[in-house]
N, C-alpha and C positions, 0 to 999 in steps of 0.2 A: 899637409894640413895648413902648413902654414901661408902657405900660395893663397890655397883658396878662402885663408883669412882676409888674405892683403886685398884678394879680388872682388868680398863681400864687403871691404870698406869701403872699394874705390868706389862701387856704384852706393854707397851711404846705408848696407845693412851688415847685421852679423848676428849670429848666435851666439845670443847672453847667456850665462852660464846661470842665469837666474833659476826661479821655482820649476820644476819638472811637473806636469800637468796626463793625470791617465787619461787614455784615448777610451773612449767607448767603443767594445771590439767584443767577441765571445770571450765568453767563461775563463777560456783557457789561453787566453790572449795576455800579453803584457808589453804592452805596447807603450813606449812613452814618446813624447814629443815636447820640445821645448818650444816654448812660442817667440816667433818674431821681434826682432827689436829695432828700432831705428837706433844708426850709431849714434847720433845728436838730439838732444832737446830743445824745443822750441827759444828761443830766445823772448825773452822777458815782454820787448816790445811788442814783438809779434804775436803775444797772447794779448794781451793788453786789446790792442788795435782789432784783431781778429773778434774779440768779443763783445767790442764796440760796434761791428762791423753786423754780426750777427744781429744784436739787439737793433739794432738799425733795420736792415732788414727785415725780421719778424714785424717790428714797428708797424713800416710802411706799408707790408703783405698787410697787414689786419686793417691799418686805418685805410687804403685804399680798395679793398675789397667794400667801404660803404661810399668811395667817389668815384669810384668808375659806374659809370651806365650800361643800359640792357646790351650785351652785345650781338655779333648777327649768329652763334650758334645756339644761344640760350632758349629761344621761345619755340624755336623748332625740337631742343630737348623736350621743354616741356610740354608741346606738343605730344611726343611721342611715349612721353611717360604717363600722360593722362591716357593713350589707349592704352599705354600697356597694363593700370590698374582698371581701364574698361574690358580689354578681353583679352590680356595673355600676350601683345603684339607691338615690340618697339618701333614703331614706323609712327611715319606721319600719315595725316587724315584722307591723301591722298593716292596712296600706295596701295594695288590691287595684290598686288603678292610679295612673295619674298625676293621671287627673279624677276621682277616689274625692275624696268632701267633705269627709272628715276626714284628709286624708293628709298635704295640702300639699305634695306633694314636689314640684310647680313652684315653690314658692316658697324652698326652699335650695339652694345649690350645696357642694360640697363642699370649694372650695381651701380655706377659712380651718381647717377638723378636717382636711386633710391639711397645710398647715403645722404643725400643732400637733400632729398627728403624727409628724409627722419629726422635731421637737426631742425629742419623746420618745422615737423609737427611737434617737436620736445619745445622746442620757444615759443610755439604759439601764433604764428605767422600763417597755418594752415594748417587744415585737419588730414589725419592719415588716409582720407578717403579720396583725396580733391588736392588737387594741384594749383597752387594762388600763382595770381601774375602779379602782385601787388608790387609795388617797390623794397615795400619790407621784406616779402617773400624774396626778391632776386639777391640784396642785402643779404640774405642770411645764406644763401646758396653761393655769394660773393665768398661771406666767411668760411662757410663749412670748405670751400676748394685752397682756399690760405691755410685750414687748417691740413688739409691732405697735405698740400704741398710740403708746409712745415716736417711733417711727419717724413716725408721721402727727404729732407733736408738731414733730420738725424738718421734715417736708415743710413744717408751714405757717409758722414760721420762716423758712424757704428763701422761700419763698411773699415774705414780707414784705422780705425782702432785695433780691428784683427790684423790690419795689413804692418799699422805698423808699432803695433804694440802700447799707443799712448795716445791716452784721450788727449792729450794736449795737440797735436796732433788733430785728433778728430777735429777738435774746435778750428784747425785752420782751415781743415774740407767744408764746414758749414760757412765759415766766411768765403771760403774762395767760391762755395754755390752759389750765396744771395750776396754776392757782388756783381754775378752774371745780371745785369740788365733787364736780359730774355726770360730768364729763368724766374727772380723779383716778380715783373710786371704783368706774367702770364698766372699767377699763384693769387692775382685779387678775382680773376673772373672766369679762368679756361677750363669751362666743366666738361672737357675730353680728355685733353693734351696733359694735363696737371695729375689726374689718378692715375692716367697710363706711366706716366716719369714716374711716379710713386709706385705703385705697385712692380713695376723694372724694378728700382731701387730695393724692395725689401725683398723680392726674390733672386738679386745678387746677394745683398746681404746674406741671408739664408744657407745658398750655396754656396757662400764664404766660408760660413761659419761650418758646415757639413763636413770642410775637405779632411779636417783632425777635430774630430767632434767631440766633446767630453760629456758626461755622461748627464750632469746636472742642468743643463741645456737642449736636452733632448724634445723634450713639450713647445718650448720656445723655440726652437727651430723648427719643425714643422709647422706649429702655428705661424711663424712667419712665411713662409715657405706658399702654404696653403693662403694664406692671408692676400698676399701679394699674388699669386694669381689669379683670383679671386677676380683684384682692382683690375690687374693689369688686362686679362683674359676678357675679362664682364664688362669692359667700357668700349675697350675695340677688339672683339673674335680674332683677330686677324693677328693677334700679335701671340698666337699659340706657336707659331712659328721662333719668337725670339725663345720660349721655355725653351722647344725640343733642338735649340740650338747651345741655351744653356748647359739643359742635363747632360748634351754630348759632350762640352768640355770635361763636366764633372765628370761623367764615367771614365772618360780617356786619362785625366790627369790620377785620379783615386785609384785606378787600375792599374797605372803606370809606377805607381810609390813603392810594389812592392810588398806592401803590409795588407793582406786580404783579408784582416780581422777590419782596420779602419776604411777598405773599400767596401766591404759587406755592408759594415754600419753606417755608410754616406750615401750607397742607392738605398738602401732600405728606406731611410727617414726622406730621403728625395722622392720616393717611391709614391712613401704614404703620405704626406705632402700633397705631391699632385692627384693622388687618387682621392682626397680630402676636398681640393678644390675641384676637381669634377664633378663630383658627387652635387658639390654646393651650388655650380654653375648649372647643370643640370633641373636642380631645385626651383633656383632660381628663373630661368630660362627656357623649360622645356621647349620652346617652339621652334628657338635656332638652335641649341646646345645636344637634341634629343639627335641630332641629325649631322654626323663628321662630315658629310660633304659640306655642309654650311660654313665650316672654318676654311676649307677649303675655297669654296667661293668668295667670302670676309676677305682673303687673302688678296685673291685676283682683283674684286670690286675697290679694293683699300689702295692699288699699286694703279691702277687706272679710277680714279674717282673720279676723272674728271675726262673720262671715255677715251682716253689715251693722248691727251694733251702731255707729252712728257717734256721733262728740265732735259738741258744740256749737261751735258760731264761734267761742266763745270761749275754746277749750279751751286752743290753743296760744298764744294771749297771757297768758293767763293765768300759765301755767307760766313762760313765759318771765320775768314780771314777780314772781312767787314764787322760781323759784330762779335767779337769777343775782344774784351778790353786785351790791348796791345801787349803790357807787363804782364797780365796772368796768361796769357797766348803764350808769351817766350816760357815761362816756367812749367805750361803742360806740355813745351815741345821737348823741354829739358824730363820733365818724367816721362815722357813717351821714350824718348832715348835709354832714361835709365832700366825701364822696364825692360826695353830689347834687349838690353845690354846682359840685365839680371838676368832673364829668362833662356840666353844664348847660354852662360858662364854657369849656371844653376840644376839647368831642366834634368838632371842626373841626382845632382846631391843633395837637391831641396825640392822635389818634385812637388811637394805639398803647395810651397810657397807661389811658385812657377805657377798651377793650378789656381788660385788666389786670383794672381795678375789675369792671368787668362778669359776667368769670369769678368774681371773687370771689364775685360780690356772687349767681351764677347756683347757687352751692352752699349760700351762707346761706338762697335764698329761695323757689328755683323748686319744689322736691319740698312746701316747708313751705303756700308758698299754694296747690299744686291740693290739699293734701290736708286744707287749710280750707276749700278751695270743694265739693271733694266727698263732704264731712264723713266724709272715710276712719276706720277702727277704731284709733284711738289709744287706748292706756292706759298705766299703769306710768309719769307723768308723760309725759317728754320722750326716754325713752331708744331709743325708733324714730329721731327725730331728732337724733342725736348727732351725725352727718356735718354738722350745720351748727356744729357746735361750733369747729374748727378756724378757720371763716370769721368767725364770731365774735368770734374773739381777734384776729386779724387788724386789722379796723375799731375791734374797742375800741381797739389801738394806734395806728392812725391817728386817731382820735381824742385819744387823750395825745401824742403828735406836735403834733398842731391847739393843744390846751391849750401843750403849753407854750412852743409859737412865740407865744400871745398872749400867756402870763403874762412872758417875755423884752422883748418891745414894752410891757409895763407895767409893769415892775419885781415881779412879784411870781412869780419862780421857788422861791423860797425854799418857798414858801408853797404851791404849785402841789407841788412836790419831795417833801413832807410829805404830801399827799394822795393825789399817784401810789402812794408809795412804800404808806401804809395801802389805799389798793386793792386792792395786790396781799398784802401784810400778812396784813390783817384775816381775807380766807377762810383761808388757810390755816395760820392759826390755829382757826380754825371745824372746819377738817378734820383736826386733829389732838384735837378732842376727840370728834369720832364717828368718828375712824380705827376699824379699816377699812371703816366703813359710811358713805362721803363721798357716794355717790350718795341719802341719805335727806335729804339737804341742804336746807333754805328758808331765805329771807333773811331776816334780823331784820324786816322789815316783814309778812309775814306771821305773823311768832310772834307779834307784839305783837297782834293780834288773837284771840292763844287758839284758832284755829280748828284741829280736828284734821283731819292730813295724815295717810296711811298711812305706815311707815314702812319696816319691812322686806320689801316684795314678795319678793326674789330669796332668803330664807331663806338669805342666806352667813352668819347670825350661830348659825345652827344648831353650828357646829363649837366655839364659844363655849359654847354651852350645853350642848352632849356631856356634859360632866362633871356635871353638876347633873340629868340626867336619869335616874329611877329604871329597875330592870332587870327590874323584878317583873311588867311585864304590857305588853299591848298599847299601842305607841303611832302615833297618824292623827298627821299632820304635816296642817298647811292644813286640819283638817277644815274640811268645808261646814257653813256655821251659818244655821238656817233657820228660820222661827218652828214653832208646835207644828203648825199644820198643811204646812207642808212649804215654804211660800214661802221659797226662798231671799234672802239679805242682797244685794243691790243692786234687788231687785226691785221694782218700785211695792207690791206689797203689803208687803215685809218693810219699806221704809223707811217707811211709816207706824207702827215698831214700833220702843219705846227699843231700842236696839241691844242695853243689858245685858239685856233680854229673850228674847232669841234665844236657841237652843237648839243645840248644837252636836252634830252626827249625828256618827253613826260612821263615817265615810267621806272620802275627797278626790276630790273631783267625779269621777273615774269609777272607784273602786278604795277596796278596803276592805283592802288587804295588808298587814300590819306594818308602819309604815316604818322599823323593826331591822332588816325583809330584803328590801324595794324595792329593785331596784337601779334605777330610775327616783325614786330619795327622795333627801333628803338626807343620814340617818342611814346607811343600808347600808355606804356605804365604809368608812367610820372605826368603825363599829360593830364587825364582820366585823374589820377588823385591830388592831383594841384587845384580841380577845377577850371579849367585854363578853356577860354571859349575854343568853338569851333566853326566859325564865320565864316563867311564865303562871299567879301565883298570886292574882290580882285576882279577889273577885265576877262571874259572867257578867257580868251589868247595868255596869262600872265596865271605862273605858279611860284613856289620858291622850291628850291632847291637846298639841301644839304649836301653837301659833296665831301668828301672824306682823302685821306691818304697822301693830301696836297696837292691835288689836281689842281694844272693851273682853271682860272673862270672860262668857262663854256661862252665863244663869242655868243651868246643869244641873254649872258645873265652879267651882273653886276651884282660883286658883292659886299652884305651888307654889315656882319658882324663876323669873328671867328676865335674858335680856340687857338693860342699859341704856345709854343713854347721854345725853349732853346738850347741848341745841343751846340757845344764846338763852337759859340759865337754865330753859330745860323738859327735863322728865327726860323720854325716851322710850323705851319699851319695843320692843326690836328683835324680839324674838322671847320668845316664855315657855310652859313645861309647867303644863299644869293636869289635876288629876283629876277625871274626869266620868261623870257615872250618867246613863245612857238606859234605859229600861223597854223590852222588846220587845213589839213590837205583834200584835194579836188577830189570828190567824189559822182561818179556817172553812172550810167546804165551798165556799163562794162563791172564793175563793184569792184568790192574786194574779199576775198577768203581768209579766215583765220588758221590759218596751217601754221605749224614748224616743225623739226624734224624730232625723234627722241632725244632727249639730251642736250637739246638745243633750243635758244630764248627765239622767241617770236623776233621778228625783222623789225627792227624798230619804226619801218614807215606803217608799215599796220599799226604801230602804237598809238600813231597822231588821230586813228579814228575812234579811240577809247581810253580819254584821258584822265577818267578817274572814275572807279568802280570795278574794276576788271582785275583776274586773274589770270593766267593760262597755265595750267597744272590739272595733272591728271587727265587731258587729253594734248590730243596734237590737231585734232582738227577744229577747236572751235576755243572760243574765250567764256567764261562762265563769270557771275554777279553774286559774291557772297553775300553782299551787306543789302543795307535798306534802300541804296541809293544806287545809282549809275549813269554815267554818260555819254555821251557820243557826239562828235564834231564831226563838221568837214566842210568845205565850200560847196557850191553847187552848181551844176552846170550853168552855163549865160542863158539856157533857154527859159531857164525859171524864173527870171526876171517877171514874163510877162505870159507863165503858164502856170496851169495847176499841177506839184509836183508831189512825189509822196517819196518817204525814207523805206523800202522793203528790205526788210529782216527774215534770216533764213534762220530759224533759232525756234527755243521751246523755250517754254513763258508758261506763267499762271496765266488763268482766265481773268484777274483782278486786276492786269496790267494797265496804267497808267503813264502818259506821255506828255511832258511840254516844251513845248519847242520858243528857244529862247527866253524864260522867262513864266510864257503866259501862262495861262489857268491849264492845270493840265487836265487829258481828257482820255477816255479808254483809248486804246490799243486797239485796232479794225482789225479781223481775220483774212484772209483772202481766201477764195474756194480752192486752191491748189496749197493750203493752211500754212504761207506764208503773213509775218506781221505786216501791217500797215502806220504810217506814223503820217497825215497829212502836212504836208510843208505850205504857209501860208503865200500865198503871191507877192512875188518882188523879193524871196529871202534868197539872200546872196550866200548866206553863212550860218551856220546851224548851229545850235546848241543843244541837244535833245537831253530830255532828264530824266529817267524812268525812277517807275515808285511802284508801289501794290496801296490797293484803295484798304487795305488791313494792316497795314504798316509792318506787314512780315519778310523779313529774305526775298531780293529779288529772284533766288534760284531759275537765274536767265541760263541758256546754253547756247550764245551766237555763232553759228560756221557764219554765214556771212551777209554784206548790207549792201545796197546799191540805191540811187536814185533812180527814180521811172515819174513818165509824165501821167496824169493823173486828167481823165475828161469824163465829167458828168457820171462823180462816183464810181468808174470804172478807170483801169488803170492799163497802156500799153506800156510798152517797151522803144 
C-alpha cells in the first residue's frame, strides 16, 4: 500500500481519504468509490491569471463573432439548409443525389445550421421558415457557434473536474483551451468544425462521468451523452465512428473494474444515451440517418473530400508542432507522459481512473491516427481536427498539475508559477494582435525560420477590407492563379514556378460571378446592405482581385490595399485587392469545349473565354448563366479584319436572348438551322466583348458546351 501511495504521488494523484460517494448499481449492490484528487492545488497566481485568461477569451469569441466576415463554408450551409426546410435534403442546389461526386451531402447533417437557426429566428434576424443572408443574420450565426463553442469549452472543464477532483483545476483546462489560438479564432465563425469539437467534448464528458456514476446524475448524464451526439453525429455523420470508438473504451475499461453492479449501470445509461440520440437523429434527418450505409459512406466521402488528395505522415505533426503555443506544448507533453505513466502503474488498482484517461486520451488521438495511417484529405492546417482540441487542454493541465507537484517537492513553485502563468499569458497576447484572425496563428518557432504559411484561408478578413475596396468594376475574390499555360498553383507543374510569376485568371475555381453579387462570396452580404454601387467602368481586359492567405501578387496585378497583421514581428497580409489585366484568348473555327473531369475545376485557359457570368457545377460538360448578365471574350482570327465573322454557340438559351458585342446596342440572338446560336461579329473586330441579357430581364438560364468563330457570307455562315 504504501508503494503504491509513493507511485500515486510521483505521477501528482492519490486517494483522498475524503467523502465516500454510492455508485449507482442494483439493489443489492454496495458499491462505493472514492473520487479522484489531485495531490496539489492550484497556486493562487495561476487561478488569478487562468481567469483572466478565460474572460479574455470568451471576450474576443463573442466581440469577434460580429468582425469577422462571410466565410467560404457559411453560404454553401446556408444554401443547404434552405433546401433542407424546402424538401427534407441537406445538399446544395446542385446535387442530383446523395452518391452524386460533387454533392457531399452524406457528409453534413444539419443540427448544428438548425441550431443557428433558431437563435436567429428567437433575435429576429429571420423568420423560422427562410433562411437570411443578411449581415445581421451571419452575425448572429457568428454568435450562436461562440456560444457552442463556449459550451464545449466548460464541457471539457467539467471533463477535468471528474478527472481531477477540483474545479480550480477545471478553470485552468478553460484557460489552457482558449489560449489555443486555433481553437479562440475558429469559435467566432466555424459553423462545422466548432459543434463537431463540442458535441466530442460533452460526449467525453458524459462517458467520464458514466465510468463510477452516482445516482443523482443519472438524467444529466444521458442527457449529456445524448445531447453531444446529437451535435457531434448531426453536423458530420461520419464522426459515428469517434462514438463507437468511444463506447468500446467504456465497455472494456467498466468491464475490467471488476464491479458488475457499476458496469451494468455505465452501458445501460451509455446505452440509452445513444439510442436517445438516434431516435433524434433519425427525427431529425430521415433521408441520411433512415439508411446505416449512409454513415458508412459519410465516413469514406469525409476521409477522401477532396477525391483522394491525401497529407503526408507528416502532415499532422507537423501542425501540431507549428501551432500550438511552445509552453503549453511542453506541459501537454508533460501530461501525456503522466497519463502513460499513471495508466502503466494503475490499470489494475484504479481501473476506473485508467478508464477516465482513456476516454480522454480516445478523442485526442483515435480519429487523428487512422487519418495519418490512411493519409485521409487534410488541409486548411488542423481545423478538421479541432475536436481534439478540448482533449488537449485537458492533459496540458495535467501536465502543469504533474509540474507543479514536482516544483513544490523542490522548492521552486515560485518559479514554475511564473511560467505557468506565461504559458497561458503569452498566446493570448499573440491573439490579441491578430484578433480576430487567431486561427492564422504559428508559434514563434516556426516564424523564426521565415518560412511562409498561408494565412487567411476562410477570407473572414474580407469584411475588414470592405471599405478599401474600389466600386468601379468587377471583382473575383480567391481568383485561381495559374501559370501562363494554365497549370494551376499547387500543381507539380505550377510549383516548379516563382510564385510571383503566376498569373491570376479571372475566375474562382468553378465561377466567374462578381463577387459584389455571389451570394455563395464573401462580399454579396455587406455589399447588397451597405448600398455600395456595382459599376463596370474598368477596360474589358482589367478586373480586381481579392487574393487571400498571402499570396504573393499575380505578375499580371498590382496591389492596392490590404488587411495586415502581425505575429512574431512578421507583417502578414490577411487578405488584399489588386488590379489585374488578363488579355483574352484566340478564338477560331477549331473552338473550344467546356469539359472538366468530376471533381475537378474547369482548366483555367477555358476560363479566359467567360470572364464573368459563368458557373460550372452540376455538369462537366458545359458552363451554365445563373444571373441576369453574362459574358464572353476572346481575340479573333486575322481573317475578320476584313470579313464578316459570327461567335457560334453550342448551348441552350431562352428564345428572348439578347447580344452585344462590345458595347453596342444589343440585338437578338440568330438560330441556326442545325439550332446552334448565332452572335454576328461586326467587320474589322479584332477583339470581342460579347454581353448576353434576356429582353424580360429574367436568368440568363444559358447551358454552353461550347463556341467557336466561323466566317459569316451573305447571312449564311461556313466553316
Amino acid at each position: 500500500m504504501w508503494r503504491s501511495n509513493q507511485r500515486q504521488r510521483r505521477f501528482g494523484f492519490h486517494r483522498d481519504a475524503g467523502p465516500v460517494t454510492k455508485v449507482l448499481a442494483s439493489p443489492d449492490a454496495r458499491t462505493v468509490v472514492p473520487p479522484s484528487r489531485v495531490v496539489t492545488d492550484v497556486p493562487r497566481l495561476l487561478r488569478w491569471v487562468s481567469l483572466g485568461v478565460v474572460l479574455a477569451g470568451a471576450v474576443m469569441s463573442i466581440v469577434g463573432a460580429f468582425r469577422t466576415g462571410v466565410t467560404w463554408d457559411e453560404p454553401f450551409h446556408v444554401m443547404r439548409l434552405r433546401n433542407y426546410l424546402d424538401h427534407g435534403s441537406f445538399g446544395l442546389d446542385w446535387s442530383t443525389s446523395q452518391s452524386d461526386a460533387e454533392s457531399n451531402t452524406v457528409v453534413y447533417g444539419p443540427v448544428a445550421m438548425l441550431l443557428l437557426h433558431a437563435l436567429g429566428a428567437l433575435v429576429g434576424v429571420e423568420h423560422w421558415s427562410t433562411v437570411a443572408t443578411t449581415p445581421a443574420a451571419y452575425d448572429v450565426r457568428h454568435l450562436g457557434v461562440a456560444l457552442i463553442g463556449l459550451v464545449g469549452t466548460a464541457a471539457a472543464a467539467a471533463t477535468t473536474r471528474i478527472l481531477l477532483g477540483s474545479w480550480r483545476w477545471a478553470l485552468v483546462t478553460a484557460a489552457a483551451l482558449l489560449a489555443l489560438p486555433m481553437w479562440t479564432g475558429h469559435l467566432m465563425f466555424n459553423v462545422k468544425d466548432v459543434p463537431v469539437a463540442t458535441g466530442f467534448t460533452l460526449t467525453t464528458l458524459a462517458l467520464v462521468a458514466m465510468v463510477a456514476p452516482v445516482q443523482a446524475s443519472r438524467l444529466a448524464r444521458v442527457a449529456c451523452l445524448a445531447g453531444g451526439v446529437v451535435l457531434m453525429v448531426g453536423t458530420r455523420p461520419a464522426m459515428f465512428s469517434a462514438v463507437l470508438a468511444a463506447l468500446v473504451v467504456l465497455a472494456v475499461g467498466v468491464l475490467a473494474t471488476g464491479r458488475f453492479g457499476n458496469a451494468r449501470t455505465a452501458l445501460a445509461e451509455a446505452g440509452t444515451g445513444v439510442l436517445v440520440a438516434a431516435v433524434v437523429l433519425l427525427a431529425v434527418y430521415p433521408t441520411l440517418f433512415s439508411h446505416p450505409g449512409n454513415l458508412l459512406r459519410a465516413a469514406e466521402k469525409s476521409s477522401n473530400f477532396r477525391d483522394g488528395t491525401a497529407a503526408a505522415y507528416g502532415y499532422v505533426p507537423f501542425h501540431v508542432a507549428a501551432q500550438a503555443p511552445l509552453l503549453l506544448q511542453t506541459f501537454f507533453v508533460i501530461g501525456l507522459v503522466t497519463l502513460i505513466g499513471f495508466s502503466r502503474s494503475h490499470w489494475r488498482t484504479d481501473t476506473a481512473q485508467v478508464t477516465r484517461y482513456a476516454l480522454v486520451a480516445s478523442q485526442l488521438l483515435t480519429l487523428p491516427v487512422v487519418a495519418i495511417v490512411r493519409h485521409s484529405d487534410l488541409y486548411n492546417a488542423l481545423r478538421q481536427l479541432l475536436f481534439a482540441c478540448p482533449a488537449w487542454a485537458i492533459l496540458a493541465t495535467v501536465g502543469i498539475a504533474r509540474a507543479i507537484t514536482w516544483s513544490r517537492e523542490h522548492g521552486r513553485v515560485r518559479t514554475l508559477g511564473v511560467v505557468t502563468a506565461a504559458a497561458l499569458v503569452l498566446p493570448v497576447l499573440d491573439q490579441l494582435s491578430l484578433f480576430p484572425y487567431q486561427y492564422t496563428y504559428y508559434n514563434v518557432a516556426l516564424d523564426a525560420t521565415g518560412v511562409h504559411v498561408p494565412s487567411d484561408y476562410w477570407r473572414a478578413s474580407t469584411a475588414e477590407l470592405l471599405a478599401k475596396l474600389p466600386t468601379d468594376g468587377q471583382i473575383v475574390c480567391s481568383p485561381t492563379r495559374a501559370t501562363t499555360s494554365g497549370a494551376e498553383a499547387g500543381t507539380p507543374a505550377a510549383d516548379a514556378v516563382d510564385p510571383s510569376r503566376l498569373t491570376a485568371y479571372r475566375f474562382a475555381q468553378d465561377t466567374s460571378v462578381d463577387c459584389r453579387t455571389d451570394v455563395l462570396g464573401p462580399l454579396a452580404s455587406r455589399w447588397s446592405a451597405s448600398g455600395m454601387p456595382v459599376d463596370d467602368r474598368l477596360p474589358h481586359d482589367e478586373f480586381y482581385a481579392v487574393i487571400d492567405r498571402g499570396h504573393q501578387t499575380p505578375q499580371n496585378c498590382t496591389r492596392i490595399a490590404s488587411v495586415d497583421r502581425t505575429r512574431h514581428l512578421r507583417q502578414l497580409s490577411m487578405t488584399y485587392v489588386a488590379r489585374c489585366r488578363l488579355q483574352p484568348s484566340r478564338l477560331d473555327a477549331a473552338g473550344v469545349r467546356f469539359v472538366r473531369t468530376p471533381g475537378n475545376d474547369m482548366l483555367a485557359t477555358l476560363w479566359t473565354f467567360a470572364p464573368q457570368g459563368w458557373v460550372a457545377r452540376g455538369a462537366t460538360t458545359a458552363i451554365t448563366a445563373p444571373g441576369s448578365s453574362a459574358t464572353l471574350t476572346f481575340r479573333t482570327p486575322e481573317s475578320c479584319v476584313d470579313q464578316d465573322c459570327a461567335l457560334e454557340l453550342g448551348a441552350f438559351a431562352p428564345t428572348d436572348l439578347m447580344a452585344s458585342v462590345n458595347g453596342a446596342t444589343a440585338g437578338p440572338v440568330e438560330r441556326a438551322a442545325d439550332g446552334s446560336l448565332l452572335v454576328r461579329l461586326p467587320v474589322g473586330t479584332t477583339s470581342a466583348w460579347v454581353t448576353f441579357t434576356r429582353t424580360s430581364g429574367e436568368p440568363l438560364d444559358v447551358r454552353l458546351h461550347q463556341l467557336r468563330v466561323i466566317r459569316s457570307r451573305n447571312g449564311l455562315t461556313a466553316s
